[in-house]
N, C-alpha and C positions, 0 to 999 in steps of 0.2 A: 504494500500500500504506500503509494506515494502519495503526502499530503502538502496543497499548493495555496498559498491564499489568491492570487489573481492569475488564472489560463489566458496569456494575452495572444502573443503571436503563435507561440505552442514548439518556438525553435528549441529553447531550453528543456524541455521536458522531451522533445523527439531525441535531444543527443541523449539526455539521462536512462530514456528506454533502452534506447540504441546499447547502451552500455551496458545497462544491467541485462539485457539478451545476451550479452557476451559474455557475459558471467556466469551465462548457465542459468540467470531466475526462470522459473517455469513460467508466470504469471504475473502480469502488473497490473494493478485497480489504482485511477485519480481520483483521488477527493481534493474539490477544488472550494472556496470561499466563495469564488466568481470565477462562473465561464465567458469569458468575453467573445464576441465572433467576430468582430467584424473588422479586426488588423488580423485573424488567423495568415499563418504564411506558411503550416505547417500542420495536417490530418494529426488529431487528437483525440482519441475516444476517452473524454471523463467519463468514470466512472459514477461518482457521485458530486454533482455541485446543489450550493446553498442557494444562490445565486444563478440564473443565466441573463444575460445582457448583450444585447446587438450591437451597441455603443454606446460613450459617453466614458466621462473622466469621473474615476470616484474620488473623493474627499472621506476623510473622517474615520475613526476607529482604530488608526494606527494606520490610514494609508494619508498621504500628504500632496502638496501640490509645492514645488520649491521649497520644502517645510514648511508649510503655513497648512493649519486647518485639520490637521495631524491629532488634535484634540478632542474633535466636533464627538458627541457621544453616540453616533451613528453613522453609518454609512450611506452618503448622498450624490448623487451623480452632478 
């Protein structure tokens, strides 16, 4: 189980599979915070997101914009 909080373009997680195929894992399941689609640049089957989202910039929760907004006690597009 790989666990992701934002699925953006999906390059990072394609080399990470990639990798751990080579390692021999039998099996890989995503669990995502947010599945983003619409900068994908790279086929991605999550397994389980909280979230799905066509676009838009999230603010809030621990995600930031320049550091600012990094606070907000939710997650807002």
């Amino acid at each position: 189980m790989v666990l992701e909080e934002i699925v953006d373009t999906g390059l990072t997680l394609t080399t990470l599979i990639d990798e751990l195929k080579r390692l021999g894992v039998a099996s890989v399941a995503i669990c995502a915070l947010v599945n983003k689609h619409a900068r994908r640049q790279a086929e991605v089957d999550v397994t389980y997101a909280g979230i799905e989202l066509d676009d838009g910039f999230l603010v809030g929760y621990g995600l930031d914009l320049a550091e600012l907004k990094r606070n907000l006690p939710a997650i807002y597009v």
